[in-house]
N, C-alpha and C positions, 0 to 999 in steps of 0.2 A: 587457086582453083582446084589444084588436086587433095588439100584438105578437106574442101568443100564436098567433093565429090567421094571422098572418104569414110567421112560423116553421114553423108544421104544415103550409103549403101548402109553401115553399121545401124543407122536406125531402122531403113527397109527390115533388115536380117532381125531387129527387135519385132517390131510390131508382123512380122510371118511366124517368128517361134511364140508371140502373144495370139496369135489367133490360133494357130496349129495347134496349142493346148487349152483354148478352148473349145475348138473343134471337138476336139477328143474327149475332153469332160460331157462336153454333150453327146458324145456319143454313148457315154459309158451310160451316162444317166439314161439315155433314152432304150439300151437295150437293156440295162441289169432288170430281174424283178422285183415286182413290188413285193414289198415284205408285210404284212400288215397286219398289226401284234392283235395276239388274242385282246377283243373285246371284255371289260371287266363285268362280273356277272352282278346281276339286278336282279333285285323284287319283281318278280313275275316273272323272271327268267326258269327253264328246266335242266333239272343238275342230268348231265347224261352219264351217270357210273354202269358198267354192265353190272349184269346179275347181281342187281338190287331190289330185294323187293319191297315195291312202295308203300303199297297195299298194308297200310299197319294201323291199326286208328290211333295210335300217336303222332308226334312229328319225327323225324330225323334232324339230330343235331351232327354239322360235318364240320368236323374242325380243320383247318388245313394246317401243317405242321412243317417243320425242313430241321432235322438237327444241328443245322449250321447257322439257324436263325439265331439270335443274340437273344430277341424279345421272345421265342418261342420257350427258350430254357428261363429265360428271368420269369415269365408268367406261371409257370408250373404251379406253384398254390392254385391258383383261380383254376388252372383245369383241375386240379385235386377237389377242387371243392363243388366247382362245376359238374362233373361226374356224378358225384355225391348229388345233388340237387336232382339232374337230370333222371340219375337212376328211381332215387323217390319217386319221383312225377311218370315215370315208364316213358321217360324220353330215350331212345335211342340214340346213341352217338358212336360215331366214325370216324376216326382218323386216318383222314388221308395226308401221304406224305411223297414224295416221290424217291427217294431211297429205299430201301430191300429192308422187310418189315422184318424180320430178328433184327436188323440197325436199329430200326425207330422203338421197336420193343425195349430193346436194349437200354437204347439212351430215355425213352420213357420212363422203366422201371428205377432206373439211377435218379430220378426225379420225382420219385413213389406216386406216378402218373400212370395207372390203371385202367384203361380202356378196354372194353369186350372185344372191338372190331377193331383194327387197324390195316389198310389196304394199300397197296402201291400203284400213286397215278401220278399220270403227268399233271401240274396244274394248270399250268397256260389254256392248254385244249378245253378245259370246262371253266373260262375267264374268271380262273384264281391269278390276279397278277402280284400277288405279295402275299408272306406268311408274316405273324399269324393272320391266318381269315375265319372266322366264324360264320357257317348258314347254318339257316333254319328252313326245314326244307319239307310240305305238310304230305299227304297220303298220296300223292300221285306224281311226287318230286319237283316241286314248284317252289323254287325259295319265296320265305314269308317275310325275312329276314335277313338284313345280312352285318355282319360288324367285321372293318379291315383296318 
C-alpha cells in the first residue's frame, strides 16, 4: 500500500511540472511580440529610398548587394556588363547595400564593378529579403520589375 501511494504522488508531481511548463510556454507565447518579417517587395510595389529623385524619364535600376553575399561576388561579370548595357540605354543604377559604402566601393572596385551611385540602406525595411535582388523601378518609384 505505501508503494502504491508512492507512486500516485511521484506521478501527481509529473503531470503538475507537465502542466506548470506548459503553463508558462503559454505564457511566454502569449505576452512576447509579434515579429513579423518584412514583407518581400512586388511589381507595383514603391521603393521608399529618401532623397531620390524619381522624376527622370528613364527607369532606376536598384541593385541590392551585401559583400558577404557568396552569389553577389561570383556574379560580378553580369553587374560589369549590366552597367555597361544600362549606362548605354541612360538607365540609372543604384546600389544598395547595407554596409558603409567606402566597404562596398571597395569590395566592388576589387570586382572591377563600377557603379555611379552606391548608398547605405537597410534592406528588410524596403522588402529586399535576400541579396542579390535586382528592381526595376520607372519615373515615380514603382517597381516594374523584379529579379531575386
Amino acid at each position: 500500500m505505501h508503494e502504491h501511494k508512492h507512486f500516485v504522488k511521484i506521478l501527481a508531481d509529473i503531470i503538475i511540472v507537465v502542466l506548470v511548463a506548459l503553463l508558462a510556454a503559454a505564457l511566454v507565447e502569449w505576452y512576447q511580440p509579434v515579429r513579423r518579417p518584412a514583407s518581400p517587395i512586388t511589381r507595383g510595389s514603391r521603393v521608399s529610398l529618401p532623397a531620390i529623385d524619381w522624376a527622370q524619364p528613364n527607369p532606376t535600376l536598384i541593385l541590392a548587394l551585401s559583400k558577404d553575399c557568396h552569389y553577389c561576388s561570383a556574379s560580378a561579370p553580369f553587374y560589369s556588363l549590366l552597367l555597361q548595357i544600362a549606362r548605354g540605354r541612360g538607365v540609372r543604377l543604384i546600389v544598395l547595400s547595407p554596409q558603409p559604402v567606402p566597404d562596398v566601393k571597395g569590395w566592388l572596385d576589387s570586382l572591377y564593378v563600377y557603379p555611379a551611385e552606391i548608398r547605405r540602406s537597410k534592406l528588410r525595411p524596403i522588402g529586399i529579403t535576400a541579396t542579390p535582388t535586382l528592381l526595376l523601378a520607372n519615373e515615380v518609384g514603382v517597381v516594374t520589375d523584379v529579379w531575386s
